[in-house]
OpenMM code with the backbone's topology and positions (N, CA, C; nanometers):
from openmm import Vec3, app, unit

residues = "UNK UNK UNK UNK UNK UNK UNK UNK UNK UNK UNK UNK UNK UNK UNK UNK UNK UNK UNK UNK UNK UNK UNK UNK UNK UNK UNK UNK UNK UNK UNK UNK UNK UNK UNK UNK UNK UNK UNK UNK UNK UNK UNK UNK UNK UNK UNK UNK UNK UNK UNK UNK UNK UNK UNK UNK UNK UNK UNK UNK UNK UNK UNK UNK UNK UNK UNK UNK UNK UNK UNK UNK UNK UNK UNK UNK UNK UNK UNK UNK UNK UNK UNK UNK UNK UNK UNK UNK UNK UNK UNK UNK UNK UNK UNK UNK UNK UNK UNK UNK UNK UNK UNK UNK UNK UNK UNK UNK UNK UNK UNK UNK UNK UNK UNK UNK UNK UNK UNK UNK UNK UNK UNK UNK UNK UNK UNK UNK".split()
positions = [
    Vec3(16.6508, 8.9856, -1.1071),
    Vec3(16.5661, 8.9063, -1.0215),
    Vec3(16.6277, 8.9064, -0.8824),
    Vec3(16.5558, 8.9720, -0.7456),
    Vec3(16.5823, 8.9334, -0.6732),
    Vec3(16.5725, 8.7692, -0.5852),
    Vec3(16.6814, 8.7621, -0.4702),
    Vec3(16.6246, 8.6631, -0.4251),
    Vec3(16.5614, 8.6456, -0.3247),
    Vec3(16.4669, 8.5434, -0.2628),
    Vec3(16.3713, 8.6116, -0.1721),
    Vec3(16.3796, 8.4771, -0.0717),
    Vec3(16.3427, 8.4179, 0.0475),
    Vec3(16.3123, 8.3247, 0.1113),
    Vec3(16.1796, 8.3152, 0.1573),
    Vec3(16.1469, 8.1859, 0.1660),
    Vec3(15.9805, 8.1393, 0.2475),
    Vec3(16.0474, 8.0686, 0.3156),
    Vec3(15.9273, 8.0223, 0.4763),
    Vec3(15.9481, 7.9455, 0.5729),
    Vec3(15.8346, 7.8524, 0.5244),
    Vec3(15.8267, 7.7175, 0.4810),
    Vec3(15.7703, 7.6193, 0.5054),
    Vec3(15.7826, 7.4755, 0.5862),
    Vec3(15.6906, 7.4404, 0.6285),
    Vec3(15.7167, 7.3186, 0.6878),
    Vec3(15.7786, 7.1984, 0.6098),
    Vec3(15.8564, 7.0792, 0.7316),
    Vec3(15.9243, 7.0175, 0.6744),
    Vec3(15.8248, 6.9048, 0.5373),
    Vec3(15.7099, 6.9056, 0.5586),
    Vec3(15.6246, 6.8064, 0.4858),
    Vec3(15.5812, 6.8843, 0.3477),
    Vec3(15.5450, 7.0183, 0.3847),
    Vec3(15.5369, 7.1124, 0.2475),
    Vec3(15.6654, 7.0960, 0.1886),
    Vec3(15.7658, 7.1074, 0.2526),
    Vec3(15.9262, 7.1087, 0.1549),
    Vec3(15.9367, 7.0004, 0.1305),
    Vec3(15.8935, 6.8678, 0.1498),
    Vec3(15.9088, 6.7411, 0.0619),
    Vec3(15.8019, 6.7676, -0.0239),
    Vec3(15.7075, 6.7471, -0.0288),
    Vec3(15.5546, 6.7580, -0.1499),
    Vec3(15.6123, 6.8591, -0.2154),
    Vec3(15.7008, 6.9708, -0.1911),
    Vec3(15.7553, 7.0835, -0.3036),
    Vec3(15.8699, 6.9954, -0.3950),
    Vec3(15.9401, 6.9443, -0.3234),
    Vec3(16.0527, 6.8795, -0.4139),
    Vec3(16.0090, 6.7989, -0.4828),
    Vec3(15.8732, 6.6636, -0.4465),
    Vec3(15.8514, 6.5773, -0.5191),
    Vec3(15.8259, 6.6371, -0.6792),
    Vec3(15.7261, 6.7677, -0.6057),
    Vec3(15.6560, 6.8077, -0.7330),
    Vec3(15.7328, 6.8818, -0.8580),
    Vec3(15.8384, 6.9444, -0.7669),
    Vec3(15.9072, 6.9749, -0.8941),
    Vec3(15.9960, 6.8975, -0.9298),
    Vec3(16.0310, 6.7580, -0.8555),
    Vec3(16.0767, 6.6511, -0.9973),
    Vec3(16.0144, 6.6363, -1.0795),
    Vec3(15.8871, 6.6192, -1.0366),
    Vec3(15.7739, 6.5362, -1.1330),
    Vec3(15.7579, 6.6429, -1.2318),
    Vec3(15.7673, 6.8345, -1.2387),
    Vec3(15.7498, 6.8427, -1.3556),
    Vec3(15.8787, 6.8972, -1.3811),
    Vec3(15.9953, 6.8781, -1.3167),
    Vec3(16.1004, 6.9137, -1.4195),
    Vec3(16.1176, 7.0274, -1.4227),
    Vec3(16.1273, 7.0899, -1.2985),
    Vec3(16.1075, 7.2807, -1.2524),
    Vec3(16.1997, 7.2831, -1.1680),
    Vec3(16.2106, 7.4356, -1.1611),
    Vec3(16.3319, 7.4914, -1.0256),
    Vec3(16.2104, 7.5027, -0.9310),
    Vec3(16.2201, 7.5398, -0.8176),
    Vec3(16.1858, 7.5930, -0.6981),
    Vec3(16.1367, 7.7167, -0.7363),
    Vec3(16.2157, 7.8074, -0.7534),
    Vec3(16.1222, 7.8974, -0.8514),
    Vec3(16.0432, 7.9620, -0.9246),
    Vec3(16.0754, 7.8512, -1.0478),
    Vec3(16.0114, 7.8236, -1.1459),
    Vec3(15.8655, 7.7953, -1.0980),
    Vec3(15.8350, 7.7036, -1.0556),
    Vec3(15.7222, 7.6299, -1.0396),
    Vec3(15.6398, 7.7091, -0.8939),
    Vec3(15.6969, 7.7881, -0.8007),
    Vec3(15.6220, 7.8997, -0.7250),
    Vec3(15.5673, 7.9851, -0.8373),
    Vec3(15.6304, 8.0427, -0.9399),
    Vec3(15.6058, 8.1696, -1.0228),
    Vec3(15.4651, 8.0746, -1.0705),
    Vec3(15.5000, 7.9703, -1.1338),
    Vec3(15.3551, 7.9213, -1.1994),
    Vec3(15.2578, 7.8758, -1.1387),
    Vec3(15.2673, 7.8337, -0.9657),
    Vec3(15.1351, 7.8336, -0.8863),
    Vec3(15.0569, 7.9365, -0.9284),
    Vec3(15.1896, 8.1161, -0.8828),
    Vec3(15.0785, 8.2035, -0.8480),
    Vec3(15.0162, 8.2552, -0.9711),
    Vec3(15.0549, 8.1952, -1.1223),
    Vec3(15.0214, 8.2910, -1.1968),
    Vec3(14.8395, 8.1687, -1.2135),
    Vec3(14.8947, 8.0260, -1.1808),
    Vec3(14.7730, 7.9978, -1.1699),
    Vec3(14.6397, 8.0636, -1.0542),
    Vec3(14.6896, 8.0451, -0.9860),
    Vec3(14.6010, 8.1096, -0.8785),
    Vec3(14.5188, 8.2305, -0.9277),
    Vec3(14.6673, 8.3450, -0.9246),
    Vec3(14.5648, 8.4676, -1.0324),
    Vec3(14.4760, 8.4122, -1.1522),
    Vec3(14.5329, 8.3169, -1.2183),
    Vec3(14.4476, 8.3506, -1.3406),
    Vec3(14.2569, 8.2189, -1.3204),
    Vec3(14.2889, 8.1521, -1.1873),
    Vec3(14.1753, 8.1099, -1.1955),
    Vec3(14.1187, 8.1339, -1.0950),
    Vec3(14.1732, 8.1784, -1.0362),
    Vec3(14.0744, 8.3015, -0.8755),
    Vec3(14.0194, 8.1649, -0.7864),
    Vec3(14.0910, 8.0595, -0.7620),
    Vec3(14.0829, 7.9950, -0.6935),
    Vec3(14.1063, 8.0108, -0.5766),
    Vec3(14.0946, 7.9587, -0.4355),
    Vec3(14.1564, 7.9780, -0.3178),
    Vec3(14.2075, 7.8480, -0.2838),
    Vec3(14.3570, 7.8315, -0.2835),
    Vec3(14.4074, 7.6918, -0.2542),
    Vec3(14.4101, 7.6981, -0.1022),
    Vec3(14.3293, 7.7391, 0.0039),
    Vec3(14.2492, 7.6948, 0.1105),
    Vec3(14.1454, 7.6192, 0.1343),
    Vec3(14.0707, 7.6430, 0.0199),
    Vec3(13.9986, 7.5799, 0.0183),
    Vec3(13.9833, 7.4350, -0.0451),
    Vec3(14.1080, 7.3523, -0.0610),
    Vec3(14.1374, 7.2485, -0.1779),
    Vec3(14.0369, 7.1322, -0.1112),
    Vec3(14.0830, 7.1349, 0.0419),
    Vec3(14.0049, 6.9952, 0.1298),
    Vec3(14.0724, 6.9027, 0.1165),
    Vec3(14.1896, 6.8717, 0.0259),
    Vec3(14.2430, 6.7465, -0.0126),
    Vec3(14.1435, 6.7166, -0.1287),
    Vec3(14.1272, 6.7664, -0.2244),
    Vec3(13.9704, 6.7210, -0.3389),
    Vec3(14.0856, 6.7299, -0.3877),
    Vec3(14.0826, 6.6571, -0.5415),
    Vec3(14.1860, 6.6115, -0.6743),
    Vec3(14.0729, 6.7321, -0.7584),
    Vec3(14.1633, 6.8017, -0.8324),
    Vec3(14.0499, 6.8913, -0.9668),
    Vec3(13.9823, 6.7957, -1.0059),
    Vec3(14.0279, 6.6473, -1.0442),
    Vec3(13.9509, 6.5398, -1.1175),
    Vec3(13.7715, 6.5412, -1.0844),
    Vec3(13.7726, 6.5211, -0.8892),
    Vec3(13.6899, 6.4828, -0.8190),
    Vec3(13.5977, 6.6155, -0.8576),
    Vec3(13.6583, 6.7090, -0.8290),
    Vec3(13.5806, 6.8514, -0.8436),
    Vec3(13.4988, 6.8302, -0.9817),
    Vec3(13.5977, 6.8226, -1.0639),
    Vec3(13.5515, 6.8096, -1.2227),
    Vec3(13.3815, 6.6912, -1.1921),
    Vec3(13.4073, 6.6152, -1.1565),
    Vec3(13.2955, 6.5200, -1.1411),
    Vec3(13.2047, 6.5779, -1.1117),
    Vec3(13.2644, 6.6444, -0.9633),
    Vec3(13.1188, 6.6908, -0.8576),
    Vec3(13.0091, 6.8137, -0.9749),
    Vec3(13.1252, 6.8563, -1.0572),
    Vec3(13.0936, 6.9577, -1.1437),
    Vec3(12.9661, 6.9054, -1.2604),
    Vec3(13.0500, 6.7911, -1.3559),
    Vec3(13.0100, 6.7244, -1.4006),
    Vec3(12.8682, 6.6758, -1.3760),
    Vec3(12.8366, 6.5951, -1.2756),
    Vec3(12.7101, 6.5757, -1.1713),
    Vec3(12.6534, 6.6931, -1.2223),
    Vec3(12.6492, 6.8121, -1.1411),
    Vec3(12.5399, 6.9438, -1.1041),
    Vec3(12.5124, 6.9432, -1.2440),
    Vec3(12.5708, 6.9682, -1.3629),
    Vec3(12.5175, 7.0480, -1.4910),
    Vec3(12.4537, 6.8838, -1.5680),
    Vec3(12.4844, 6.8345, -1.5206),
    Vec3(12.3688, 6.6791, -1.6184),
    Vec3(12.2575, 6.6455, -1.4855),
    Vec3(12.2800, 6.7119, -1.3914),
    Vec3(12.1611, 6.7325, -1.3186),
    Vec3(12.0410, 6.8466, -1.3630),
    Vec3(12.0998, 6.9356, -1.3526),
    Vec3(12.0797, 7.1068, -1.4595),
    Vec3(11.9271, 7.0328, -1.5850),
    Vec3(12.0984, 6.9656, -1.6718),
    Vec3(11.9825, 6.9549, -1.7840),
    Vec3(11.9087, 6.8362, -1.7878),
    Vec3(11.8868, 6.7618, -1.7021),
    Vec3(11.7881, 6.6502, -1.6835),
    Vec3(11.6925, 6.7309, -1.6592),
    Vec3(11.6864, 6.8188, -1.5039),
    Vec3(11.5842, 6.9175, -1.5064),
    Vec3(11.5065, 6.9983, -1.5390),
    Vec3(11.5916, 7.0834, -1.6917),
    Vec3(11.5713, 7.1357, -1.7619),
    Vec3(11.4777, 7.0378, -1.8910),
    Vec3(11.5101, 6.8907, -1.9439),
    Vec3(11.4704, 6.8185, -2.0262),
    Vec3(11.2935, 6.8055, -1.9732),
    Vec3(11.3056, 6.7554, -1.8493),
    Vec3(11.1664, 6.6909, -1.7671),
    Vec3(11.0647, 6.8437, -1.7553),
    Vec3(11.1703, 6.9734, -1.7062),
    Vec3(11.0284, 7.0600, -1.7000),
    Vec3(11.0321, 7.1444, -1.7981),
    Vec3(11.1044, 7.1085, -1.8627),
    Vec3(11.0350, 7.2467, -2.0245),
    Vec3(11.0479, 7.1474, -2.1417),
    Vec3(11.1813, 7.1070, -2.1258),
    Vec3(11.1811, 7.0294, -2.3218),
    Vec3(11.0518, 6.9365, -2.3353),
    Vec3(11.0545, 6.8817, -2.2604),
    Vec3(10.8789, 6.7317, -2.2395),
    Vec3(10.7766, 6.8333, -2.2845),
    Vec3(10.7794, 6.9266, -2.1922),
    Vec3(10.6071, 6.9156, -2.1776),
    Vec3(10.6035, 7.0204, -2.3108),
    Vec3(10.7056, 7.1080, -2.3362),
    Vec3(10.7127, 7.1492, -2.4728),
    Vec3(10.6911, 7.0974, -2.5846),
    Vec3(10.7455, 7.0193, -2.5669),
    Vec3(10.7626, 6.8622, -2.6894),
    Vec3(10.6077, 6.8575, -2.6986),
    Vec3(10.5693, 6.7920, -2.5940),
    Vec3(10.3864, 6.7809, -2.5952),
    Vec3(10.3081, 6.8233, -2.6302),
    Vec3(10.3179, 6.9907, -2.6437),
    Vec3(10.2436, 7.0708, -2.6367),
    Vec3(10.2592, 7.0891, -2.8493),
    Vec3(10.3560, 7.1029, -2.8352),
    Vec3(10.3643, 7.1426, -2.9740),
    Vec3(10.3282, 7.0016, -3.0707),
    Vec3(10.3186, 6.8443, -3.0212),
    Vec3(10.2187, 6.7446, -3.0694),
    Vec3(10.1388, 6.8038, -3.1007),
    Vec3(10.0220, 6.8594, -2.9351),
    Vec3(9.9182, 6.8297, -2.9570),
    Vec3(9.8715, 6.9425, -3.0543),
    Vec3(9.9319, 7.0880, -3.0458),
    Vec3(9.8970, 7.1453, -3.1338),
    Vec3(9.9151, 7.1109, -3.3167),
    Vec3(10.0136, 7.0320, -3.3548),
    Vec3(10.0087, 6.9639, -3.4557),
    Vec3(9.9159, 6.8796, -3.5268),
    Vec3(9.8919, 6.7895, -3.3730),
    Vec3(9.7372, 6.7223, -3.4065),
    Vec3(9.6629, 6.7665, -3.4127),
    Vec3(9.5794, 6.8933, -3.3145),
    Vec3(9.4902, 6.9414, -3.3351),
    Vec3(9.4610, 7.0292, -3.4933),
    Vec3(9.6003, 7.1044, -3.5077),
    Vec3(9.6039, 7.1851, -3.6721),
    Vec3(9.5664, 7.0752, -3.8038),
    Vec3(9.6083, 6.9888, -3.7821),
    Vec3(9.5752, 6.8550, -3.8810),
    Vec3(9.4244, 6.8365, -3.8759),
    Vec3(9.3579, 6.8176, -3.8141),
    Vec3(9.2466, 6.7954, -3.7688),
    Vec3(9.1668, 6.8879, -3.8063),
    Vec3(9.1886, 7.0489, -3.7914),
    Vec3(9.1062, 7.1602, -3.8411),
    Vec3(9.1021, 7.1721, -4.0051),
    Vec3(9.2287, 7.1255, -4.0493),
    Vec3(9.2589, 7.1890, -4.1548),
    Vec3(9.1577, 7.0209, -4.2552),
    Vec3(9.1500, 6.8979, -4.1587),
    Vec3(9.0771, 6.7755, -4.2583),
    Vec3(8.9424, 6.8274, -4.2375),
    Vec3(8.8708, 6.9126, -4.1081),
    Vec3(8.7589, 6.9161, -4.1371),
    Vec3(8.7493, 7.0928, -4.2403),
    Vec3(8.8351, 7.1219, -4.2363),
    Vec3(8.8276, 7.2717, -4.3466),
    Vec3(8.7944, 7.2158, -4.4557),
    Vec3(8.8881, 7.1011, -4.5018),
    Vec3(8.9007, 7.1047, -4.6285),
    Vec3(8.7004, 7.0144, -4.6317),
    Vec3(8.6858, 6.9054, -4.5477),
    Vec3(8.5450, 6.8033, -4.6027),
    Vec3(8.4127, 6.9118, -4.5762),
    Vec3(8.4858, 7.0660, -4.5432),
    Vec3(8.3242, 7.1655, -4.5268),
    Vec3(8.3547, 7.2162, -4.7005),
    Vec3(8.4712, 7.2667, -4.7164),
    Vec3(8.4822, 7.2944, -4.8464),
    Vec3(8.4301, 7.2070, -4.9426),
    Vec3(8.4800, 7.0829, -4.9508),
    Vec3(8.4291, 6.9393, -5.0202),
    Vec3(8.2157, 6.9603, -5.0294),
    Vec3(8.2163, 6.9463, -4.9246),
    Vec3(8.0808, 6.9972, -4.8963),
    Vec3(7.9783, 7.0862, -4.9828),
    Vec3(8.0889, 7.2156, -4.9467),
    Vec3(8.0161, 7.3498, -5.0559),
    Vec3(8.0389, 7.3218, -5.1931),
    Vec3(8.1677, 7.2664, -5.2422),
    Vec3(8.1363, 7.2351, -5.3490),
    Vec3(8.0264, 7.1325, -5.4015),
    Vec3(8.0063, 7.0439, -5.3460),
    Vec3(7.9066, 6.9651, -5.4020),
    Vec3(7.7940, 7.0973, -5.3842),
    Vec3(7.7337, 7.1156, -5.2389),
    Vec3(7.6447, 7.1895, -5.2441),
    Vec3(7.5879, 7.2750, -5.3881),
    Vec3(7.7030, 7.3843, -5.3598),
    Vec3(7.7113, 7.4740, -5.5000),
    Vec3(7.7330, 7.4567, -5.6651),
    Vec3(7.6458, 7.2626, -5.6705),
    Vec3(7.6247, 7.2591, -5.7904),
    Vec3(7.6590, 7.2843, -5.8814),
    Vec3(7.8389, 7.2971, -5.8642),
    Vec3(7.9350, 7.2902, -5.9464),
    Vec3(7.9520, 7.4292, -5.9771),
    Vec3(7.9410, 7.5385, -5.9099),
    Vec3(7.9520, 7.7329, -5.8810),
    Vec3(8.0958, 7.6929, -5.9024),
    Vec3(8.1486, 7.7755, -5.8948),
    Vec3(8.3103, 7.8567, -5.9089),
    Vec3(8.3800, 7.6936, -5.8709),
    Vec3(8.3551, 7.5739, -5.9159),
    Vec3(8.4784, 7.4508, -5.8914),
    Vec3(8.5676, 7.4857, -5.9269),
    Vec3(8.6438, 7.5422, -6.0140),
    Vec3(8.7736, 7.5790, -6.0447),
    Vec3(8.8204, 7.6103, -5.9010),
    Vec3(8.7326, 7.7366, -5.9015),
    Vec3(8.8511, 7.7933, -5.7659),
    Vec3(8.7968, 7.6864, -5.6627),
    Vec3(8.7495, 7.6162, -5.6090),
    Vec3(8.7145, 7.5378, -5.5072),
    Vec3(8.8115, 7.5011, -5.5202),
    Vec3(8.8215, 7.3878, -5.6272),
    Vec3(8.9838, 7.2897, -5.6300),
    Vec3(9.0720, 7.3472, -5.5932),
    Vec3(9.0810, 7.4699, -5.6320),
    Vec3(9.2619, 7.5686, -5.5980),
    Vec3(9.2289, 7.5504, -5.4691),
    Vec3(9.1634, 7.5914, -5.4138),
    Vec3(9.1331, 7.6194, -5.2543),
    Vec3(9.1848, 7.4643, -5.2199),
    Vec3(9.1522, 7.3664, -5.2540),
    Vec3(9.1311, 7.2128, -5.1683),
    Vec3(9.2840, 7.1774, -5.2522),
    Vec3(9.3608, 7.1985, -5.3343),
    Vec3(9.4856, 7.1336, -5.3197),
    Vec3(9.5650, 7.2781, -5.2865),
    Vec3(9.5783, 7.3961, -5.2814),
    Vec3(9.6181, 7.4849, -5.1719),
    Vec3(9.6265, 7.4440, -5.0080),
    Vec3(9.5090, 7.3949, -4.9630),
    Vec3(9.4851, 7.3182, -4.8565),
    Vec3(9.5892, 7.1440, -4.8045),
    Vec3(9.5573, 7.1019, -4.9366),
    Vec3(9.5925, 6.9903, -4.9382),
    Vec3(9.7660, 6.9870, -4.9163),
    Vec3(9.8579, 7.0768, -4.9718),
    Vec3(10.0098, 7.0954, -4.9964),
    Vec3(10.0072, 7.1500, -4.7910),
    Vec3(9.8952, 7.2774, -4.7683),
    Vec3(10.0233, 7.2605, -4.6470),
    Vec3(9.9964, 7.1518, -4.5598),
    Vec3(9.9224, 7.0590, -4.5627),
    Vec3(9.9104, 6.9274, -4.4887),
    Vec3(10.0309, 6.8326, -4.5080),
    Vec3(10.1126, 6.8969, -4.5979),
    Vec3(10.2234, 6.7677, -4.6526),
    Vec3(10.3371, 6.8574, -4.5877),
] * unit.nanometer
topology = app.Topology()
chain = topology.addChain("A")
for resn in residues:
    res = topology.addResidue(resn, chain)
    for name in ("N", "CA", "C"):
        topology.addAtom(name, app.Element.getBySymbol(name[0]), res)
């Protein structure tokens, strides 16, 4: 390992020392693991602003329960709705299917009732 020097200011070289009390690192040590953070999350610590990750995390937080509120109100709803009304409406075809069937059987003076019935509790099961 070579050894190498940086020029930082006197306020960066205190916030460096605090930080590596606080985690218990060399000088070193704890440069090597900025940059391997940096590489590995393609961040630009120019761009920090003074923001805490916490705050970020929030601002983050926010956008995607914004996302899916948006997502709930213009597709899941009116989806939701749609597939009611088609429920109701299929219910509805299938009570007047079955009272035209009901119908022909009386009509047809008691013709093929066997199979009528199959037909009207065939009918009747996918309503359940």
């Amino acid at each position: 390992m070579t050894k190498k020097s940086i020029i930082i200011n006197e306020l960066s070289h205190k916030d460096l020392s605090n930080l590596i009390k606080t985690f218990n690192m060399t000088y070193g040590s704890f440069v090597e693991c900025m940059i391997t953070y940096f590489k590995k999350t393609g961040q630009d610590p120019r761009l920090a602003e003074n923001k805490s990750p916490k705050d970020m995390v929030q601002i983050l937080d926010k956008r995607v329960v914004s996302f899916f509120k948006t997502q709930e109100r213009d597709i899941l709803k009116p989806l939701r709705n749609e597939v009611f009304s088609y429920s109701k409406k299929n219910e509805e075809l299938i009570l007047q299917l079955s009272k035209s069937i009901q119908n022909a059987f009386i009509i047809s003076n008691n013709k093929h009732k066997e199979e009528i019935q199959n037909v009207i509790i065939e009918i009747q099961k996918l309503r359940m």
